[in-house]
C-alpha positions as CSV (number, residue, x, y, z in Angstrom):
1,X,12.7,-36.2,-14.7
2,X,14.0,-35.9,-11.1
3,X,16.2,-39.1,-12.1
4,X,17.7,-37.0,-14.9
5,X,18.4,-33.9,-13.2
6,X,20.2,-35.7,-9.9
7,X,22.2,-37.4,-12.9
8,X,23.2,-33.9,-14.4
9,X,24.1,-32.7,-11.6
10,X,26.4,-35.7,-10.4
11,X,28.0,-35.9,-13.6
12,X,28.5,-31.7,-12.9
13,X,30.0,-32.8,-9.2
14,X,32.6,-35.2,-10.8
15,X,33.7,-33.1,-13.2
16,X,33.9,-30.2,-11.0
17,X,36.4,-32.1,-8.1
18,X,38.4,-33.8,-11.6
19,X,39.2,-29.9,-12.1
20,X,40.0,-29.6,-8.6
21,X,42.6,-32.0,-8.6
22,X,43.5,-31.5,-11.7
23,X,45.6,-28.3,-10.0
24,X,47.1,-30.5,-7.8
25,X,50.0,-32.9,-8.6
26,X,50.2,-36.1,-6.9
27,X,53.4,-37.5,-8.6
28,X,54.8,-39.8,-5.9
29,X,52.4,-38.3,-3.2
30,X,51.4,-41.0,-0.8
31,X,47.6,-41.7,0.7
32,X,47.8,-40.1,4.4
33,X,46.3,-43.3,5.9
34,X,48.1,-46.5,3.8
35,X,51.8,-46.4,2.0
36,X,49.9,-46.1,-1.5
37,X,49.8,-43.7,-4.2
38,X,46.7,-40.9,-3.6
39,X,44.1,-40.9,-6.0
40,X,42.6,-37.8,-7.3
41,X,39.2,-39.1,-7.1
42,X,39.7,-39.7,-3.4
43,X,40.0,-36.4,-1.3
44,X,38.7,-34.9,2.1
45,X,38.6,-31.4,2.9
46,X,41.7,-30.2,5.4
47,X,42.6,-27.0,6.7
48,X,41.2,-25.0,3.5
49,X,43.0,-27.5,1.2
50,X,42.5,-31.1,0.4
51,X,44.2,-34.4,1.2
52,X,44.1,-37.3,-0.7
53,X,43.9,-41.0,-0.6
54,X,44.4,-44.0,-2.5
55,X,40.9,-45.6,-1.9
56,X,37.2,-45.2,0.0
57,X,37.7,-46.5,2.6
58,X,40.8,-44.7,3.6
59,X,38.8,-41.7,3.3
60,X,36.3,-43.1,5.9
61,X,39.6,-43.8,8.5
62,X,40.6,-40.2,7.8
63,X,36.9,-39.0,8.6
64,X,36.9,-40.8,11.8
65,X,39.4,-39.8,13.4
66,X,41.2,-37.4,11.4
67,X,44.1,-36.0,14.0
68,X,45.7,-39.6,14.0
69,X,46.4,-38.2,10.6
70,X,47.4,-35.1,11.0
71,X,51.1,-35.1,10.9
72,X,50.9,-36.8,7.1
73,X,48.4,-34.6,5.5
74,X,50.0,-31.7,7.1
75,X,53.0,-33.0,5.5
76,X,51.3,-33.8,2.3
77,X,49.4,-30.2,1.7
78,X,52.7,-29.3,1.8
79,X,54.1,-31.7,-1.0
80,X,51.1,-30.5,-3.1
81,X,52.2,-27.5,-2.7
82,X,48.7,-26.4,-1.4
83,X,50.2,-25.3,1.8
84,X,53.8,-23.4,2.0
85,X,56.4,-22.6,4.6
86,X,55.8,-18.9,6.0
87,X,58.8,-19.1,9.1
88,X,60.9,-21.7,11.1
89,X,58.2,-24.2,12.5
90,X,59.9,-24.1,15.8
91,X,60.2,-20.4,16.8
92,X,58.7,-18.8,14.2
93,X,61.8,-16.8,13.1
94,X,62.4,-16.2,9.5
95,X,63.7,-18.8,7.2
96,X,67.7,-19.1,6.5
97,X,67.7,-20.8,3.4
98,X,70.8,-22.4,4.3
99,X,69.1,-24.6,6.7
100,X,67.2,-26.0,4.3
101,X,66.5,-30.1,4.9
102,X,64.3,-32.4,2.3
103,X,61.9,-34.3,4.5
104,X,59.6,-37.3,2.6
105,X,60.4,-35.2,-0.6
106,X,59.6,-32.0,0.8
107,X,62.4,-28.8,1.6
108,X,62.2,-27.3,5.1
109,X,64.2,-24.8,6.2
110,X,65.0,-23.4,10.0
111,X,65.9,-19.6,11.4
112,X,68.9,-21.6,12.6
113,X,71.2,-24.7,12.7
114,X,69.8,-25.1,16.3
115,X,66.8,-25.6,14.8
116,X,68.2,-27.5,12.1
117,X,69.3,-30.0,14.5
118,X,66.6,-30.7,16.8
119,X,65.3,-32.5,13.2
120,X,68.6,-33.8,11.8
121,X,69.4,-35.3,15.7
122,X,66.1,-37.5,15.3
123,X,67.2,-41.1,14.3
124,X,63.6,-42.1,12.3
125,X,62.7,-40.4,9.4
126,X,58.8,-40.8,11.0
127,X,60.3,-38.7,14.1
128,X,61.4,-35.9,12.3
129,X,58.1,-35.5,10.2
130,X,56.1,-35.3,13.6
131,X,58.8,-32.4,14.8
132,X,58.6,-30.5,11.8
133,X,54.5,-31.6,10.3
134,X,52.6,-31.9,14.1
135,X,49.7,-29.4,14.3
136,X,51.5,-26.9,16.6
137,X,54.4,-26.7,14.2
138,X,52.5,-26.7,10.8
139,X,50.0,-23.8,12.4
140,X,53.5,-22.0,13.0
141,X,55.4,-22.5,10.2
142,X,53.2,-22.9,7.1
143,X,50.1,-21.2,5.9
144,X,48.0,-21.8,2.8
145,X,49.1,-20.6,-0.5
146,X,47.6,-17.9,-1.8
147,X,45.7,-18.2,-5.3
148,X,47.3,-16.6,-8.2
149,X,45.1,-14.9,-10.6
């Protein structure tokens, strides 16, 4: 009997998180520890969000040491639009919309072209992302999207 009801309630769990990510779209999103496409099965809980990744063990790298992370799934609760851009990362001023960059798929924009370039005078694309997706500029500059309904 207690085999039964464990099994119930695992088969409850699954398809619970399968509706979870089922509001999330991971078209070209990327696992936050390896270069491969995240898996909907495979998710941690982040900064009142989730992050995904492509495989288990992954997952177990993330829960290690998860601020070695931290610049890509700040980065991609942003690209599943779980997370979104409140004010300039940098000084916290409101967005111009002209100043709007795409980094690893995602818009940005500034309060300024100063601002603007500090990002645009980094040479690697893995530079910028740390600029604009480190913890003290995501805290700043993005916030968690509110739930419609």
């Amino acid at each position: 009997m207690i085999k039964k009801v464990f099994s119930c309630f695992a088969v409850l769990l699954v398809a619970a998180a399968t509706v979870v990510a089922a509001d999330v779209d991971l078209e070209g999103v990327k696992c936050v520890v390896a270069d491969k496409a995240a898996n909907p099965e495979k998710s941690a809980d982040y900064k009142g969000g989730k992050v995904y990744f492509c495989c288990g063990n992954c997952a177990g790298k993330f829960a290690e040491d998860s601020k070695k992370f931290a610049v890509k799934a700040n980065h991609q609760l942003v690209a599943t639009k779980q997370f979104e851009q409140k004010v300039c990362p940098f000084s916290g001023g409101d967005l111009n919309p002209e100043t709007a960059v795409k980094l690893a798929g995602v818009s940005v924009a500034f309060c300024c072209n100063n601002c603007k370039g500090k990002v645009e005078s980094a040479e690697k694309d893995a530079e910028k992302l740390e600029m604009v997706f480190s913890d003290k500029a995501f805290e700043k500059g993005f916030a968690k999207k509110k739930s419609e309904g």
